[in-house]
N, C-alpha and C positions, 0 to 999 in steps of 0.2 A: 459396418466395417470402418466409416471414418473416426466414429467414437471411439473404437479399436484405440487407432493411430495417431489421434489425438491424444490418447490416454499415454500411448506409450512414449510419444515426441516431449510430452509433460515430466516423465519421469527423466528420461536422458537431459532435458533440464535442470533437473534437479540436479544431478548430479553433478553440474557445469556452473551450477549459479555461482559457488565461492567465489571462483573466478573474476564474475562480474565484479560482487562486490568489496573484495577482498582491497583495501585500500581508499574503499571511499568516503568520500565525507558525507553523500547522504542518500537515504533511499527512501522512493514513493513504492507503496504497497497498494494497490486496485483493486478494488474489489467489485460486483455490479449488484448496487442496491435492488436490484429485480429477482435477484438468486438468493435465497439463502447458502447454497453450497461455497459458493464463493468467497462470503464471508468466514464460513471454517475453513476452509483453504487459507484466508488471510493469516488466521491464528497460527497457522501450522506454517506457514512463510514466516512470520515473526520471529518463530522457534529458533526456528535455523538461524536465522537474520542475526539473533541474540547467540546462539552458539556460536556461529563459525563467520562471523561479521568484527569489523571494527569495534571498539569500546565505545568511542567516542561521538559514532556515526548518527546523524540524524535522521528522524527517521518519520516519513508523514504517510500518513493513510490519508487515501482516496474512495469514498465510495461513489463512483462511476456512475450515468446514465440517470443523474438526479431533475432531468429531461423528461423521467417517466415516471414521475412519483406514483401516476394511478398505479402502476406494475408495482408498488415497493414489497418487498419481502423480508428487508432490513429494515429498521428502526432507528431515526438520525441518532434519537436519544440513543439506546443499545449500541451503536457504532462510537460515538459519542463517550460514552463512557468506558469501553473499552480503550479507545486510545488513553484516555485523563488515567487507565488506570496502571499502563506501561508506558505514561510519560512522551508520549508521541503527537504530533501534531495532528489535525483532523479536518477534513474539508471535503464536503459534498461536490463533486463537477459534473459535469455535462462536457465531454469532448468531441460530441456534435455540434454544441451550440454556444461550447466555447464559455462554459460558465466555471469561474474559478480558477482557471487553467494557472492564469498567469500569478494568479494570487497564492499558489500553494509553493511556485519558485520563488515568490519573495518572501514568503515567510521560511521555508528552508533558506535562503540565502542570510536572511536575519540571524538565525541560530545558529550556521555556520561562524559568521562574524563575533554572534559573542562567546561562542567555544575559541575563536582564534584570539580575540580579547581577552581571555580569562585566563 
């Protein structure tokens, strides 16, 4: 049953996301290097992200829980290369243990700056 309403709280999301990002200058995308599923999730958040998002927006992937590499089910390379190949920033963290965290806002904060320089 919570699988259920998980499922369903995810799509009512969906539906609400533009909202979020409708105006902004940048978006992190999560994913948990422990799942596979998550990372096809990610692709299909991009979609959107590229449809009904900003032009201009930045946009950085996160694979998540890199804390647990025994558990990996994603591949840095494979993540890795999907960002290099939609142009997006890319950074393995840990937000247990607080690995990357701050590094993936400064590097977003960079590209924002030379989009506003350019």
């Amino acid at each position: 049953m919570a699988q259920r309403e998980l499922k369903m709280c995810l799509l009512g999301f969906r539906t609400l996301a533009p909202m979020y990002y409708r105006g902004s200058a940048a978006a992190i995308i999560v994913y948990n290097i422990t799942k596979e599923d998550s990372f096809q999730a990610l692709k299909n958040w991009m979609k959107e992200l590229r449809q009904h998002g900003p032009p201009n927006i930045v946009v950085a992937i996160a694979g998540n829980k890199c804390d647990l590499s025994d558990a990996r089910e994603v591949l840095e390379k494979d993540a890795m290369d999907y960002a290099d190949s939609i142009h997006t920033i890319f950074v393995e963290t840990s937000a247990k243990n607080t690995i990357n965290i701050h590094e993936v806002f400064i590097e977003i904060s960079q590209q924002i700056t030379v989009l506003d320089d350019g």
